[in-house]
C-alpha positions in Angstrom: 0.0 0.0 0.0 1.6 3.2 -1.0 0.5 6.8 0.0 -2.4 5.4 1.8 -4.5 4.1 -0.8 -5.2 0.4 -2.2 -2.9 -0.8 -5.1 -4.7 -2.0 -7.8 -3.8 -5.3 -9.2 -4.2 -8.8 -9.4 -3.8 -9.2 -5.7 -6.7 -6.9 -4.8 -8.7 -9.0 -7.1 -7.0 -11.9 -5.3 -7.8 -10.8 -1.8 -11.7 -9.9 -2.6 -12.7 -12.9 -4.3 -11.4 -15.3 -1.3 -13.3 -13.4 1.2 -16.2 -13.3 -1.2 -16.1 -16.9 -1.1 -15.2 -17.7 2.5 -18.4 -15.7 3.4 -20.6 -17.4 1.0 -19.3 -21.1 2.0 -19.7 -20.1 5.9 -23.1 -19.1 5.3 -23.3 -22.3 3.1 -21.5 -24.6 5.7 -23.4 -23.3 9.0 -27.3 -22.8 7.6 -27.2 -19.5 8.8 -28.1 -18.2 5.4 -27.9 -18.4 1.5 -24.5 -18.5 0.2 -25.9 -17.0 -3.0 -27.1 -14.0 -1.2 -23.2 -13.2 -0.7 -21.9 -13.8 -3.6 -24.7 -11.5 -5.5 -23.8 -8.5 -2.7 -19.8 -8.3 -3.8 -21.6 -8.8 -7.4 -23.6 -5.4 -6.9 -21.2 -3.8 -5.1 -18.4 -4.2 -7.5 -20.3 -3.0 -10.2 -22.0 0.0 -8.8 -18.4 1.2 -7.2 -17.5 0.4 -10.6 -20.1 2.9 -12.2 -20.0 5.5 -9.2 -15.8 5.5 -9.8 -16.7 6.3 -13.5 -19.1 9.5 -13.0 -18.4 10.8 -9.8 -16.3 13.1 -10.8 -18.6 14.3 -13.1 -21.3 14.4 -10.8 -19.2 16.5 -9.0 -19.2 19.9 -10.9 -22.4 20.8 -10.4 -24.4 21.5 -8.1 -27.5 20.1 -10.3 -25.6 17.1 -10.8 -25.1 16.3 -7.0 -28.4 16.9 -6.1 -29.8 14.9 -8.4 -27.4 11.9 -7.5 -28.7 12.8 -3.7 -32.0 12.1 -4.9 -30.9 9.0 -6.8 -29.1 7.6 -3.7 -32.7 8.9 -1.5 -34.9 6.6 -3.9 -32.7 3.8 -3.8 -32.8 3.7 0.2 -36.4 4.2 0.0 -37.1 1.4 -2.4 -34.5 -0.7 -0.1 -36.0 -0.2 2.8 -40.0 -0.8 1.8 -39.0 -4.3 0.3 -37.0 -5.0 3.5 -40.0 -4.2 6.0 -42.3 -6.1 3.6 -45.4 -6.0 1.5 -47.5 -5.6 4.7 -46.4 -2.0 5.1 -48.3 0.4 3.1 -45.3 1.9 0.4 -44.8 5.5 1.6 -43.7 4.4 5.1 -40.1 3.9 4.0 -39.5 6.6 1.8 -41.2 9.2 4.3 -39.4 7.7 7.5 -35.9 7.8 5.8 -36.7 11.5 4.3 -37.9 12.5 8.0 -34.5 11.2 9.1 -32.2 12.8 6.9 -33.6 16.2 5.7 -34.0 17.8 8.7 -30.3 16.6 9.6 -28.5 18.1 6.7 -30.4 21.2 7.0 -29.4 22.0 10.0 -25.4 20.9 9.3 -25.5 23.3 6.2 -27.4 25.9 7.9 -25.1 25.9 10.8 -21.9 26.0 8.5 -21.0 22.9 10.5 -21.0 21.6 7.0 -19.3 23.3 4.1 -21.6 24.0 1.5 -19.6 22.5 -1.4 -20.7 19.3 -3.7 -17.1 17.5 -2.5 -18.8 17.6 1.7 -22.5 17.4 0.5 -22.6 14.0 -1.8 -20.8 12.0 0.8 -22.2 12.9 3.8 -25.8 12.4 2.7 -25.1 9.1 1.6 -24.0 8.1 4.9 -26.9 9.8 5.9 -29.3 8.2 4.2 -27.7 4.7 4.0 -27.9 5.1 8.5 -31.4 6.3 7.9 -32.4 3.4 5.4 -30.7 0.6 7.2 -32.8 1.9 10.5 -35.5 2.0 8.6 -35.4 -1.4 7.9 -34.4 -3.2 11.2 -37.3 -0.6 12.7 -39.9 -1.6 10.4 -39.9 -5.2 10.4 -39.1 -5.9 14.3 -42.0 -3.8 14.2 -44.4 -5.7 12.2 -43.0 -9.2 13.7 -43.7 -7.9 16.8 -47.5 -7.2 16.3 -48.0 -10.2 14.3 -46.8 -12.3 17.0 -48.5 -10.7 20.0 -51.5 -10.2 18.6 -53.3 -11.5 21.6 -51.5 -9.1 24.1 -52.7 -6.1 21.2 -56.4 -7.8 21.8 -55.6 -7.7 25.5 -54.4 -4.1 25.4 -57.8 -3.2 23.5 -59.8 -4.8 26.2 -58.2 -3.1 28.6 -59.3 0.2 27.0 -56.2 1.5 25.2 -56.7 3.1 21.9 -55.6 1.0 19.2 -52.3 3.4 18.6 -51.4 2.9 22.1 -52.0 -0.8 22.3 -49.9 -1.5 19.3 -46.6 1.1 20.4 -46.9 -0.6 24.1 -46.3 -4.1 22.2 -43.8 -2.8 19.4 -42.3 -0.1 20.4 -39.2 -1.7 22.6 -38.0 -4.4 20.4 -38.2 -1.0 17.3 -36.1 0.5 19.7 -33.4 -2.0 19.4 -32.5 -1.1 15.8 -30.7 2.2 17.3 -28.3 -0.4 19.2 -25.9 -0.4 16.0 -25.6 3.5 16.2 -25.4 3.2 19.6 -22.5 1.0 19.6 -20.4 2.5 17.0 -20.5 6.3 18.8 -19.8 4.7 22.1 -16.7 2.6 20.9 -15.3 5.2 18.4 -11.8 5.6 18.8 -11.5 2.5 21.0 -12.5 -0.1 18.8 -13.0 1.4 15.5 -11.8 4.2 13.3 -14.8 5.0 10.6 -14.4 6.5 7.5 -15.1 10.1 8.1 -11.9 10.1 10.1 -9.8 8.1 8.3 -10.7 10.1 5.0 -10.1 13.5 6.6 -6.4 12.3 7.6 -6.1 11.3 3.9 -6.9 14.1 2.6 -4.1 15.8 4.8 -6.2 17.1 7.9 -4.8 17.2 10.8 -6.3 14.3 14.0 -8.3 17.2 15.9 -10.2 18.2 12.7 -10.5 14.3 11.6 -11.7 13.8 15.0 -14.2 16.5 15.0 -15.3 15.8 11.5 -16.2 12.0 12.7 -17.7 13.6 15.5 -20.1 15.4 14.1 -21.0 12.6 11.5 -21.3 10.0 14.0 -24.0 12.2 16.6 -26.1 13.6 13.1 -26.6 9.9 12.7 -27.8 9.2 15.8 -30.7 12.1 15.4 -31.1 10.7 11.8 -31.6 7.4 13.0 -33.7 8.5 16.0 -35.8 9.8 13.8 -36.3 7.5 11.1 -36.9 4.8 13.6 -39.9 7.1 15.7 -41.5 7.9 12.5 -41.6 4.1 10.6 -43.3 3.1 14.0 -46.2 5.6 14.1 -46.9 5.6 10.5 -46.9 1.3 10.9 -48.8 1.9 14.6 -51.5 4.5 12.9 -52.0 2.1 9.8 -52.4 -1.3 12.0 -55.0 1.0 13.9 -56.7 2.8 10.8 -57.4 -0.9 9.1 -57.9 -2.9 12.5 -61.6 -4.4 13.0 
């Protein structure tokens, strides 16, 4: 490795395709999953790094351009997210719970100047946005749905009991949702300790020094946290209001 970066070459191509392979044949091995589920992930991945490597740069330039890749990157989370939580949700709960998330967030980093207002800060930072926002979307939305579909009789009990529907379905949902924050959780508690993310590791790339990679990583890891926070509240009421809208 030379400057910091990853040589290109056959041993990089090496390298990815054994652990490619040694994470499908666990998953194979164990039962814990599909193997083919694996190998179709590095397929994606290679080949949308691939295309991203090819026009980011061009993407770039413009401040057009970047949005409209936000927005690209904002649809794909959406989509991801509402075929993760399942054809039982109604289709605007994942979009709207990720948007909730992330909008508000990046407002309030750009309108603060916490975040300079250039294409180069913008693009990557809502992506990790949006990808925290998406992926807590997910976890959120189906523990969720798992949860009322399995306790149905303590929802029935709740009802009897006189609770509205809304608060009968959050009293039975709403702490096993709350466990799709733990990720987030874990990651700002043991920064530093256990981990180095990106943010920081890019910033001393690109020839910051540690305090401003520390504060940069700082201030992405706790607008994730609200992001996620967010997301997670707001694909539990609109799942909580539409299992009470369409109960008998």
């Amino acid at each position: 490795m030379s400057g910091g970066t990853v040589p290109i070459g056959p041993a990089l191509v090496v390298a990815l395709t054994a652990l490619t392979l040694a994470g499908a044949a666990v998953l194979r091995l164990t039962g814990l999953g599909r193997a083919r589920t694996v190998l179709t992930a590095a397929a994606r991945a290679t080949v949308q790094l691939g295309a991203v490597s090819l026009v980011i740069v061009a993407v770039l330039r413009a401040w057009w351009s970047t949005a409209a890749f936000v927005l690209l990157m904002y649809a794909v989370a959406g989509f991801t997210a509402r075929r993760r939580i399942g054809a039982e949700a109604p289709a605007r709960v994942a979009p709207l719970a990720v948007a909730a998330g992330v909008v508000p967030s990046l407002a309030v980093l750009l309108a603060s100047r916490a975040l300079p207002a250039t294409p180069l800060v913008v693009l990557p930072t809502a992506g990790i946005l949006i990808g925290g926002a998406m992926t807590a979307t997910s976890l959120a939305g189906r523990r969720t749905l798992d949860e009322l579909r399995t306790r149905h009789g303590e929802y029935e009990a709740g009802l009897a009991l006189g609770l509205l529907p809304r608060d009968a379905a959050l009293e039975i949902c709403r702490p096993a949702a709350g466990q799709a924050l733990v990720p987030a959780l874990d990651q700002t508690r043991t920064v530093g300790l256990v981990t180095l993310p990106g943010a920081f590791v890019g910033v001393l790339l690109g020839g910051a020094g540690p305090v401003r990679a520390g504060a940069t990583q700082l201030l992405i890891l706790l607008t994730l946290l609200a992001v996620e926070a967010v997301a997670i509240a707001v694909v539990v009421e609109l799942l909580v209001r539409d299992r009470a809208r369409t109960a008998p």
